[in-house]
Backbone as a ProteinNet text record, in pm:
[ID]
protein_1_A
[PRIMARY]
XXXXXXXXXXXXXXXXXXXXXXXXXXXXXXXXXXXXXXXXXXXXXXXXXXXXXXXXXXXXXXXXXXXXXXXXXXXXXXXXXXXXXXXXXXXXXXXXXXXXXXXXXXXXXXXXXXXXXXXXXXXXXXXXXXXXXXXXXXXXXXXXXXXXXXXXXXXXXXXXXXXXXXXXXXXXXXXXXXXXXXXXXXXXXXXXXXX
[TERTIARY]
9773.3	9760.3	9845.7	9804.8	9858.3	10011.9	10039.7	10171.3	10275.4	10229.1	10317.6	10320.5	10312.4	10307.9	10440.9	10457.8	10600.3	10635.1	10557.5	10627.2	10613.4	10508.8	10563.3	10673.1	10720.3	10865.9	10988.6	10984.6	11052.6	11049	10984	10992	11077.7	11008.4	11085.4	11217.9	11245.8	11381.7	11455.9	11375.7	11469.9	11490.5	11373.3	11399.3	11424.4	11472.7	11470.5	11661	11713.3	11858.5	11875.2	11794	11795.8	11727.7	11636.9	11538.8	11629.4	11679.1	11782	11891.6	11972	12057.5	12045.1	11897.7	11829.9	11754.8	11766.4	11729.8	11576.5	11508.7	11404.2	11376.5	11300.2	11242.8	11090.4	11098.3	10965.7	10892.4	10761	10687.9	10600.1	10554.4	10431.9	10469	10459.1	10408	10267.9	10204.5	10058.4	10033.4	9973.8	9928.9	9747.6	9680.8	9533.2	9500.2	9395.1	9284.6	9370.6	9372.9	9457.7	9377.6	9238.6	9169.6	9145.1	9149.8	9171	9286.6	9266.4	9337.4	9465.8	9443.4	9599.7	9605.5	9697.2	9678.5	9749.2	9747.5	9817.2	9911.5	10057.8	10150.9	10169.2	10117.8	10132.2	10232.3	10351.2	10428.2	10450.8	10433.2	10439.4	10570.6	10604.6	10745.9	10769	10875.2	10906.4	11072.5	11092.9	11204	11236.5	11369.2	11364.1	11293.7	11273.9	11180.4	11027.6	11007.1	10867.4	10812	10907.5	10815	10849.6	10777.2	10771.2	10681	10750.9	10727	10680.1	10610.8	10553.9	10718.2	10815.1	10927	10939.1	10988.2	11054	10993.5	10809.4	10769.2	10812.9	10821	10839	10958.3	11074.2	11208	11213	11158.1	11146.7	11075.2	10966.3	10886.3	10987.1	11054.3	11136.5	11224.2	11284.5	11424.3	11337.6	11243.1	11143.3	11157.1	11099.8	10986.7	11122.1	11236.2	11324.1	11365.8	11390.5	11461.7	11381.3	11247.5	11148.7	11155.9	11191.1	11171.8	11316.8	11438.8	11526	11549.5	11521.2	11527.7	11396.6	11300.3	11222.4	11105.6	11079.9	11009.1	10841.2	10839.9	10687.2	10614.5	10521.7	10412.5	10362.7	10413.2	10244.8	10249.5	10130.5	10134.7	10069.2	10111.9	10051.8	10084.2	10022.8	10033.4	10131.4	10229.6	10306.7	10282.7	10257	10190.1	10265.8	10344.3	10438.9	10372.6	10372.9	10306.4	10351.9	10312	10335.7	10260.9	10295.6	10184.6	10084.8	10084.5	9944.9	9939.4	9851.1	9820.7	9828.3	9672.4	9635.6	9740.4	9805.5	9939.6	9943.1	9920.1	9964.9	10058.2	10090.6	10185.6	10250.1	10369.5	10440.9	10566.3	10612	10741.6	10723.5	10813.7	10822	10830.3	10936.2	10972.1	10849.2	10765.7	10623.9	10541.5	10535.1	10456.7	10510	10676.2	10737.5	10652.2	10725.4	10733.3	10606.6	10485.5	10360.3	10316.9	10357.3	10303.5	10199.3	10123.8	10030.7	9912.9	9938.6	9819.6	9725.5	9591.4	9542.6	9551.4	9507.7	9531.1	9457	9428.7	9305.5	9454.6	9431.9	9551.9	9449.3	9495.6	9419.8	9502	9491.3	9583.8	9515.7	9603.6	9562.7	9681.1	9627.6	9536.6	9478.3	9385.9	9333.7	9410.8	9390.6	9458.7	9323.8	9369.5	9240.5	9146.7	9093.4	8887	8907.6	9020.8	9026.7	9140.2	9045.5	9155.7	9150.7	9064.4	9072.4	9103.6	9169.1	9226.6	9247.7	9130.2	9144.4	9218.5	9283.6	9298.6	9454.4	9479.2	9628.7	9775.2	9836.9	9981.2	10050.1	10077.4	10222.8	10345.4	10365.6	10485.8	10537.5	10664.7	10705.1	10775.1	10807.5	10855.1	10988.8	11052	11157.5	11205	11192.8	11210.9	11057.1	10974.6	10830.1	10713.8	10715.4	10563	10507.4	10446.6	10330.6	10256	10258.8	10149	10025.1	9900.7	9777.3	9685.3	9639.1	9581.9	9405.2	9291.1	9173.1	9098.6	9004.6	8919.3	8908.4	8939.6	8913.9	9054.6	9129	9259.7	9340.6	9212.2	9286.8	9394.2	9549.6	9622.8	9656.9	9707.5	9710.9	9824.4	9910.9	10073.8	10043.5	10108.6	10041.6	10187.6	10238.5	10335.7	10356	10412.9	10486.7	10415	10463.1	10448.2	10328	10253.4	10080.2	10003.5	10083.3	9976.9	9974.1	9831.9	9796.5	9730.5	9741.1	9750	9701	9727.2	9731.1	9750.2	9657.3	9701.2	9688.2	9718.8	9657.9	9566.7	9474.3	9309.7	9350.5	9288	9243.3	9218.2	9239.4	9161.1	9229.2	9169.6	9271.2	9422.6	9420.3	9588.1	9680.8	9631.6	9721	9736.4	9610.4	9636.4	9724.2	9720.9	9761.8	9933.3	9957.6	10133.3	10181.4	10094.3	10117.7	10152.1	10044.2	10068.2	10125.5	10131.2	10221.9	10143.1	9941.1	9876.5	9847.5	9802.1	9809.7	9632.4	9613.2	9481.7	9421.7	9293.4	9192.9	9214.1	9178.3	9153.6	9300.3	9402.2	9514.6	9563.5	9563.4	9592	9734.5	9767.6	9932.8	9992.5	10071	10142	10292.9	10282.8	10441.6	10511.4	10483.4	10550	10484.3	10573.4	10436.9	10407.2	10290.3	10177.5	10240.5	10194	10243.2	10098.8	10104.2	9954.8	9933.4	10060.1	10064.5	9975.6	9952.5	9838.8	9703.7	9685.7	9495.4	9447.3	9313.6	9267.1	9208.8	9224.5	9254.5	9109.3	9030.1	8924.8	8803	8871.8	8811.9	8667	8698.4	8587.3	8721.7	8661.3	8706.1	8707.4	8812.3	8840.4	8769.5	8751.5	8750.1	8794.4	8865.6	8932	8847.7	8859.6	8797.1	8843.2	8696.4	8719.4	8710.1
8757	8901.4	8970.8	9059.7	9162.3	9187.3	9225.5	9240.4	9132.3	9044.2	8927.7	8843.9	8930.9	8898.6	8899.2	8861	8837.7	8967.8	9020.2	9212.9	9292.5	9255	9364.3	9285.4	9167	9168.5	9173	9206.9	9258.9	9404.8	9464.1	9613.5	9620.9	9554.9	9515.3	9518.9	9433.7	9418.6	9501.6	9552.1	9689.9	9821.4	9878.9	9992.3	9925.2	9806.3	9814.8	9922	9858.9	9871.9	10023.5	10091.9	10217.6	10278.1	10272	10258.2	10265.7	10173.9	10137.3	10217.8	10290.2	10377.5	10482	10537.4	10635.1	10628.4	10572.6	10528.5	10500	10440.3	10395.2	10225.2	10184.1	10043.8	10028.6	9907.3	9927.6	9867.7	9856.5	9747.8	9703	9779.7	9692	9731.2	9696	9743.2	9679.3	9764.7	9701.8	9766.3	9712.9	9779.3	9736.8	9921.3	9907.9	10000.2	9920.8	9986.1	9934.1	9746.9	9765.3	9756.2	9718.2	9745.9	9890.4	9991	10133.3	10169.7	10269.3	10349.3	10353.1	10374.6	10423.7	10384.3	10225.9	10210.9	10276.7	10258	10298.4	10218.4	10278.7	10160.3	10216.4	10157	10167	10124.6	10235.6	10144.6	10266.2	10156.9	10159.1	10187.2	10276	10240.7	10328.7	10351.8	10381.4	10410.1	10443.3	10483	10354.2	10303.3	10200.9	10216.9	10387.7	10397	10362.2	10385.3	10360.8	10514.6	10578.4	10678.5	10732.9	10846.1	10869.1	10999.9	11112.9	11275.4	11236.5	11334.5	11420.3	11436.7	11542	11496.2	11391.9	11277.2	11164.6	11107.1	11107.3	11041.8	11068.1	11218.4	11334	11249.2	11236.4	11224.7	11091.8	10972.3	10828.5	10820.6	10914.6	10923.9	10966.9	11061.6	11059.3	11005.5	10978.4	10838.5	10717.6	10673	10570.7	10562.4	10677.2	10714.3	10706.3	10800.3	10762.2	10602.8	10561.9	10460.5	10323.4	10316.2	10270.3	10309.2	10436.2	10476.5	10374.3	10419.6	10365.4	10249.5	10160.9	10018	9927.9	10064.2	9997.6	9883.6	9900.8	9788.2	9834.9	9874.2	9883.7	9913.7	9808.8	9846.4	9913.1	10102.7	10133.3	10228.4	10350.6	10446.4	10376.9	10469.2	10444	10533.7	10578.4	10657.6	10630.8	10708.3	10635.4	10689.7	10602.6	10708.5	10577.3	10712.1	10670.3	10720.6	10595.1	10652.4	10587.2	10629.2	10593.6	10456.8	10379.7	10240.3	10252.9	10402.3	10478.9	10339	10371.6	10326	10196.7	10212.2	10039.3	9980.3	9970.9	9931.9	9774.9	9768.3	9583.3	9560.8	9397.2	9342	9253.4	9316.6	9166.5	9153.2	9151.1	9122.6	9047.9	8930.5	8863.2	8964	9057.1	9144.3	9212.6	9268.7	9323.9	9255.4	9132.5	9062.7	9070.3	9055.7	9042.9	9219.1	9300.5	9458.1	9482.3	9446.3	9502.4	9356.4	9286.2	9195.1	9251.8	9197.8	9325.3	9346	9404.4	9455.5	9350.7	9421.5	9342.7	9326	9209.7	9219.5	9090.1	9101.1	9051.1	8982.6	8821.4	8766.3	8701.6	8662	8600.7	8476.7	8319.4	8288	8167.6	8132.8	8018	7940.8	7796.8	7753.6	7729.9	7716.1	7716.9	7629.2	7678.6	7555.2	7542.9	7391.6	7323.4	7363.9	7447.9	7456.9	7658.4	7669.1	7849	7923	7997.3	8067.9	8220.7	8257.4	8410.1	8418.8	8489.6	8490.9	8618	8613.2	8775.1	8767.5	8862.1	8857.3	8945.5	8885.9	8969.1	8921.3	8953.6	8904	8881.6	8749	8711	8677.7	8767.5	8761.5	8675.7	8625.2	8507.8	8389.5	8246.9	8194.2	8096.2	8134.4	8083.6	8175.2	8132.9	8253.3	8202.4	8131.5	8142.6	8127.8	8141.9	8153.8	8244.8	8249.9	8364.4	8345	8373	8362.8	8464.9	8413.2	8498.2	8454.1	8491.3	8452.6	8549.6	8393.6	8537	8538.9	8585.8	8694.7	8570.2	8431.4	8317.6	8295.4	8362.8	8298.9	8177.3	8115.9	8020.1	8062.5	7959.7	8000	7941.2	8003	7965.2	7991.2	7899.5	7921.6	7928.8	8016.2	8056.7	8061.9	7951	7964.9	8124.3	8161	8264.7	8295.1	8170.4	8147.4	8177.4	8128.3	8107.2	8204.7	8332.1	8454.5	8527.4	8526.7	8647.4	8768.8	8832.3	8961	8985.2	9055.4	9098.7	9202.6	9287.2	9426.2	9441.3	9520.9	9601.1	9619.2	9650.8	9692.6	9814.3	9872.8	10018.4	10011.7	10007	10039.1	10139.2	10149.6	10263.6	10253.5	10104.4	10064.1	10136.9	10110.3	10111.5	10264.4	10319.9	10492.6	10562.7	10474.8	10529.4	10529.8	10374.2	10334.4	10453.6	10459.7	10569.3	10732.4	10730.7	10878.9	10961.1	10868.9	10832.8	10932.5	10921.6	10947	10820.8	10860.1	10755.9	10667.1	10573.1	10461.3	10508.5	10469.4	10461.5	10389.9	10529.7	10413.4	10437.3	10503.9	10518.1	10669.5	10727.4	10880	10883.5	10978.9	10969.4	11099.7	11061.3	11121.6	11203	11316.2	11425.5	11357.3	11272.9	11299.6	11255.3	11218.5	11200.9	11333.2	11304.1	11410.3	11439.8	11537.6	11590.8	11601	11491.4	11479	11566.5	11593.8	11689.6	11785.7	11842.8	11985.6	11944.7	11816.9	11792	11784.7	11825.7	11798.7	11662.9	11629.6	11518	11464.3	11578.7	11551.7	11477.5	11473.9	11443.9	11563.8	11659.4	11775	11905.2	11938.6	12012.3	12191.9	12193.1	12401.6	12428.5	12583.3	12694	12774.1	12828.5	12960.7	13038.5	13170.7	13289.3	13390.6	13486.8	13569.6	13718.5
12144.3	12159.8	12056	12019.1	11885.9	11968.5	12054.4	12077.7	12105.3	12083.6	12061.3	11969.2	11803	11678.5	11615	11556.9	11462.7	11460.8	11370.9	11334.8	11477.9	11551	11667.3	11793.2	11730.5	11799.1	11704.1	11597.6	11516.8	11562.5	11556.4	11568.1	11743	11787.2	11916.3	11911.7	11859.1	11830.6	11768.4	11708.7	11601.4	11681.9	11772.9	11890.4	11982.6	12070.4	12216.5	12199.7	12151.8	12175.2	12187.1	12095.9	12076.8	12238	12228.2	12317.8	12514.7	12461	12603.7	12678.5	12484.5	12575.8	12566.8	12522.4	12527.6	12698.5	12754	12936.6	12927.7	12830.9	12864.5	12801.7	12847.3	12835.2	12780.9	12662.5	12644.6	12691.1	12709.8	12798.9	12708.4	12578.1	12548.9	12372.8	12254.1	12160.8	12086.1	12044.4	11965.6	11867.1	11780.7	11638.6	11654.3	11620.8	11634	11529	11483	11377.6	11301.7	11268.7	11132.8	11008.6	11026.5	10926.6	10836.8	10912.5	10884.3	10797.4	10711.6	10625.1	10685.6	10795.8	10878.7	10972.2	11037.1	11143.1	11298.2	11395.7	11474.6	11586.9	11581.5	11648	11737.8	11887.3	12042.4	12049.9	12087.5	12208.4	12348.2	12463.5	12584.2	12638.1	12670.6	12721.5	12891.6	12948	13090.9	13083.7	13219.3	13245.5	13353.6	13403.5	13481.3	13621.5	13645.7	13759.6	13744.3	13640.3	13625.5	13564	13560.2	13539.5	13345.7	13328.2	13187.3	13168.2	13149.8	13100.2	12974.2	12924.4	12805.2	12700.2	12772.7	12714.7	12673.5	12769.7	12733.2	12590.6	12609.8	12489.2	12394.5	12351	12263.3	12175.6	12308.5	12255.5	12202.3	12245.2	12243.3	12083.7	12105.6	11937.6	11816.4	11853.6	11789.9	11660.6	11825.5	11729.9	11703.9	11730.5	11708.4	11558	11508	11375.5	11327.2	11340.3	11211	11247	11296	11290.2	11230.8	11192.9	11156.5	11061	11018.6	10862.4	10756.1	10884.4	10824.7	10801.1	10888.2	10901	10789	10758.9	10702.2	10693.1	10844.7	10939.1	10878.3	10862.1	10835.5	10699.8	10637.8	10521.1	10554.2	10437.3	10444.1	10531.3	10530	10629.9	10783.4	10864.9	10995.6	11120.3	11196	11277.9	11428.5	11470.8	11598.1	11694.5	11823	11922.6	12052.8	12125	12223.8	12367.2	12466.5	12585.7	12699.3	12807.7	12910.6	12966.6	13060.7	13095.9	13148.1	13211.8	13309.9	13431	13526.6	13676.6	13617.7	13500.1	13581.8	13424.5	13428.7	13354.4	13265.7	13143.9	13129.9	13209.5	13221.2	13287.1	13167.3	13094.9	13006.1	13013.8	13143.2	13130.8	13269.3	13303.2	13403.7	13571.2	13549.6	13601.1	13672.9	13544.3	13627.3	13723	13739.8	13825.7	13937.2	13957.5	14096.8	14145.5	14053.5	14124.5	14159.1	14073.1	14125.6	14210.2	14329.5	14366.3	14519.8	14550	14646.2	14582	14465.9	14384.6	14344.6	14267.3	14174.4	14084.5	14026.7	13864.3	13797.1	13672.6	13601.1	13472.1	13510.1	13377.1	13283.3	13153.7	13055.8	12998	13004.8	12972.5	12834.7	12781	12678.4	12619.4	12626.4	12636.3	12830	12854.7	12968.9	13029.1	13191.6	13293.7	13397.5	13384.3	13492	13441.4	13304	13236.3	13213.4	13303.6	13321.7	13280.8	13199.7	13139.4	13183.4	13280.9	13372.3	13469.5	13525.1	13687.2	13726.1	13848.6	13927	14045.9	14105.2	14195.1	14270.8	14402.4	14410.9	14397.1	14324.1	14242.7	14374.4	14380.4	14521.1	14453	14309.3	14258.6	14190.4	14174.7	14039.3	14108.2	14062.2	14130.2	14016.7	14044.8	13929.5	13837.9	13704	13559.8	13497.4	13507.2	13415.7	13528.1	13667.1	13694.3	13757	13755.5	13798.3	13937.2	14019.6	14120.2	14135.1	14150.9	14235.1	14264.9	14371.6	14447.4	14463.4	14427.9	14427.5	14528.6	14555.6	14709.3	14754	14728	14837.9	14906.9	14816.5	14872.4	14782	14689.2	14608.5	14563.8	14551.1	14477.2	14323.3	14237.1	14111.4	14046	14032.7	13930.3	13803	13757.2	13568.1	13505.6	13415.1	13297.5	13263.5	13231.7	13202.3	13051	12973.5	12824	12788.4	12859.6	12824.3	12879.2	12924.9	12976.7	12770.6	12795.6	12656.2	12739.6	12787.6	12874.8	13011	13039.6	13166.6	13224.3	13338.7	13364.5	13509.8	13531.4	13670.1	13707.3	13859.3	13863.6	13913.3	13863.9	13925.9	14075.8	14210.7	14338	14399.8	14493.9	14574.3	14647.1	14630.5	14697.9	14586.3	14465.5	14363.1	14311	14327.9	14294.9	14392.2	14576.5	14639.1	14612.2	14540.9	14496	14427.5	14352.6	14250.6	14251.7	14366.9	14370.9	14486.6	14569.5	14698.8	14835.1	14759.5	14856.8	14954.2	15030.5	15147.1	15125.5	15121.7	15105	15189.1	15160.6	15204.2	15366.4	15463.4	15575.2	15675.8	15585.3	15658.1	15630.8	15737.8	15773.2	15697.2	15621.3	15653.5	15781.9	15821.6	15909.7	15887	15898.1	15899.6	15982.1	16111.8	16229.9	16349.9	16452.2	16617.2	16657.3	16699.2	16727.1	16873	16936.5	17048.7	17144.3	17197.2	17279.1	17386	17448.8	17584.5	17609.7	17491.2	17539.4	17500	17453.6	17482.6	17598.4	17617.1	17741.3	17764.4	17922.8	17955.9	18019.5	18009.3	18026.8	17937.7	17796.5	17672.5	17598	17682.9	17637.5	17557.2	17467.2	17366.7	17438.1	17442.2	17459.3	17361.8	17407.2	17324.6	17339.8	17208.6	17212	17239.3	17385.4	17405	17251.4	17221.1	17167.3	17227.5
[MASK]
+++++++++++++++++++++++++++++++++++++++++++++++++++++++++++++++++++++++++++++++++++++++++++++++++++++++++++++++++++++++++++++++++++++++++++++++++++++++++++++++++++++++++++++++++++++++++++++++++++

């Protein structure tokens, strides 16, 4: 995968530090359209909550661009574009698999294990410092090297929009509070207010 190329862990290496005590973390960098006149360098980054303003990018783009200028990390023009991981989020750090475990998620790995190199399903988190667990709609389970994931993300469903946005899923009411049953009628027939 393009983000786990020599120069984009060089560049890695050249903003995390910056990056760090500036209070954010990066999660992903990629370089696209490199055939193009001008390519463009993704990086992904967050706050340790997870979260990430319009600001923050702003500020992260920033010190990015000079410090790239200064350090001199890059041939050549190219466009920098700083963002957030959004919902359905890659997963490349060991770390992400524990935190989003519950969810779904779609891994890609190589070289293949056991003939397969795709795996859907829901993340039951990490087990050590390199594996991976998930488990798909049968329940099979599957330990995945750490080393040998070439990407991996999040699925979009409603559990996960609900993580996100801290609306309540499909199927489950959220609640202020206990309800105060006392004044329904006990008859199971509905009042009406006189007008």
């Amino acid at each position: 995968m393009d983000y786990k190329t020599p120069l984009m862990r060089k560049i890695e290496k050249t903003i995390s530090p910056t990056a760090q005590t500036m209070g954010y973390e990066i999660v992903r960098i990629m370089m696209v359209g490199k055939g193009s006149g001008k390519p463009t360098l993704q990086i992904m980054a967050e706050r340790p909550d997870g979260t990430m303003l319009i600001d923050d990018c702003s500020r992260l783009s920033q010190a990015v661009s000079a410090l790239l200028d200064v350090e001199d990390v890059m041939d050549g023009a190219y466009y920098l574009e700083i963002s957030s991981p959004g919902i359905d989020r890659p997963l490349t750090r060991m770390k992400d698999f524990e935190r989003w475990k519950g969810f779904d998620a779609r891994i890609e790995v190589e070289p293949a294990i056991e003939g397969q190199k795709r795996f859907k399903g829901k993340l039951l988190g990490t087990e050590g410092e390199d594996i991976i667990r998930i488990a798909d709609e049968e329940g099979k389970q599957s330990d995945l090297p750490f080393d040998r994931v070439q990407k991996a993300k999040l699925l979009l469903t409603d559990e996960l929009i609900a993580a996100a946005t801290g609306a309540p899923a499909p199927g489950k009411k959220k609640t202020a509070g206990k309800q105060d049953n006392s004044k329904k009628p006990k008859t199971g027939k509905t009042k009406k207010a006189k007008s």
